[in-house]
C-alpha angles and dihedrals in degrees: 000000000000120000116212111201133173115239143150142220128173095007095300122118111229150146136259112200116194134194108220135167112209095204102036105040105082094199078070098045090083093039128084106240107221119202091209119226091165141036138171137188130204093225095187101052089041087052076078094048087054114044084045099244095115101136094201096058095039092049141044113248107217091220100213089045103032090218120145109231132203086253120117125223118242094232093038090117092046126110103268126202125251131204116043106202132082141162109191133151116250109245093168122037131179116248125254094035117116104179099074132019158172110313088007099135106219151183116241145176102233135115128258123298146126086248132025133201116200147177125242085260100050088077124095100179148309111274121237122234104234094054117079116244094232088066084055093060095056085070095105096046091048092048089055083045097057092047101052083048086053096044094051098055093206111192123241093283105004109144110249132202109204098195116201115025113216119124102301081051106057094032083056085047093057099045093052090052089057091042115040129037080212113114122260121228109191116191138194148122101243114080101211094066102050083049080058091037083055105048091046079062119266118173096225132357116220106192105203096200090080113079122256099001092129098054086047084057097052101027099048109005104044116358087174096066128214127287102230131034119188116194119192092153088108078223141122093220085044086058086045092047090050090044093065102044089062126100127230104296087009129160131237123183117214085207089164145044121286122214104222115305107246138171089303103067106100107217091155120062113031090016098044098043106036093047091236113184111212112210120202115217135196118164096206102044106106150214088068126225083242101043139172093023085048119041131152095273096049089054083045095054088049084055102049087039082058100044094052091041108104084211088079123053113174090182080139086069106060105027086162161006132227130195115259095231073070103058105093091058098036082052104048088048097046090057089064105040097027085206097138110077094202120009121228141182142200121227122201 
């Protein structure tokens, strides 16, 4: 059987293809063997992958401290997989294991690829047959979500910005529109995605490509400020932008991956002189602020409770899904347009 999976090396998109034997091959006797009907990448993390400024791949994490020392990884130059969401169905299971088997359709962390071999712990969930696949794979983004609620700790009605609107954005969007009677401010440049941030159900869009909308926001529409800012833009001028949205002892939630801070970032003016208290939020690091009552699965079961409740659709999310033949140009275009807010992609 040949496996067609989508890596990159030097900054280019391609695919491995390898030759395996289920049967025959022993590393696989132990690993679940997925048929893929599903898989999704998390384009924005994997930009980093790409363009080979990934600091955890370049440098060695000290793993008490968390510092990043000057230190290289021995694989650091080494193809590395892209895409990190699958739902496939298990056609090889190892023996002696009851909780998954043979025909079950699940949800898995692994990258994209026509198969799939896991371990037991790869494995998120079965999926269950009256909710869509495509809900399944806004798991990781909701996970993220739900931290960056929790880390927050918004009170019953604050106002809340939600700044940079990919998936994380718009899944936080439409939890908070279940969870708080506050208004809901949702920001970006691109104006598709405030349409869909609309339509979730956002109070109020602020598109920050036209000049001076955000002045206009804090200076005629609301001089208190909100009480929360989330910002999930992975910029500096995303963090500036939630920073003045915030009210005096206001909150803003880092909730993504900065590039390095450089002259740009404004720590002086709206920061310095409304006390704003920057929290920084990632939903996997453990042990949590709020361990041992709150731990990694806990926030995993929230998720799953709230993908197989009828009460959330994230059908925004995932408007479509393209053939995996297909990957290595959609990719490549979607890097430089950014249009599609969770690439997915369709195995045969």
């Amino acid at each position: 059987m040949i496996n067609k999976k989508l890596f990159t090396k030097n900054k280019k998109i391609f695919f491995l293809k390898e030759n395996f034997l289920l049967k025959k091959d022993l590393s696989l006797k132990n690993k679940f063997c997925t048929k893929n009907i599903l898989s999704s990448c998390k384009h924005g993390t994997e930009k980093w992958i790409i363009n080979q400024k990934a600091h955890w791949i370049n440098n060695k994490r000290d793993k008490v401290s968390n510092f990043f020392t000057s230190k290289k990884h021995e694989n650091f130059n080494n193809a590395q997989p892209l895409g990190n969401m699958i739902v496939g169905k298990i056609i090889s299971s190892p023996k002696g294991v009851s909780r998954f088997k043979n025909g079950d359709i699940v949800l898995a962390y692994a990258g994209a690829a026509d198969y799939s071999f896991l371990n037991f712990e790869d494995i998120i969930c079965k999926v269950k047959k009256d909710v869509p696949y495509e809900k399944y794979l806004c798991f990781d983004p909701l996970v993220f979500a739900i931290g960056a609620l929790r880390d927050s700790k918004f009170k019953y009605g604050d106002n809340v910005g939600i700044v940079g609107l990919g998936a994380i954005g718009l899944i936080t969007l439409s939890i908070f529109k279940k969870q708080s009677l506050g208004k809901i401010v949702a920001v970006d440049l691109d104006r598709s995605r405030l349409s869909i941030a609309k339509k979730i159900g956002a109070d109020l869009t602020l598109d920050v490509s036209k000049k001076k909308e955000i002045e206009h926001f804090r200076t005629k529409l609301d001089k208190v400020g909100l009480d929360v800012v989330f910002d999930f833009s992975g910029s500096v001028s995303g963090l500036n932008t939630a920073i003045s949205l915030c009210k005096y002892n206001g909150k803003v939630v880092a909730g993504s991956m900065y590039n390095e801070a450089n002259s740009d970032l404004k720590l002086g003016k709206e920061f310095h002189w409304n006390n704003i208290k920057i929290i920084s939020s990632r939903a996997v690091n453990e042990p949590y602020s709020d361990y041992p009552s709150w731990n990694k699965n806990r926030i995993f079961n929230i998720a799953l409770k709230i993908i197989n409740s009828k009460n959330y659709q994230f059908k925004k999310i995932i408007l479509k899904k393209f053939l995996f033949k297909d990957a290595i140009k959609l990719y490549k275009k979607n890097i430089k347009n950014n249009k599609i807010l969770k690439l997915t992609f369709l195995h045969r």
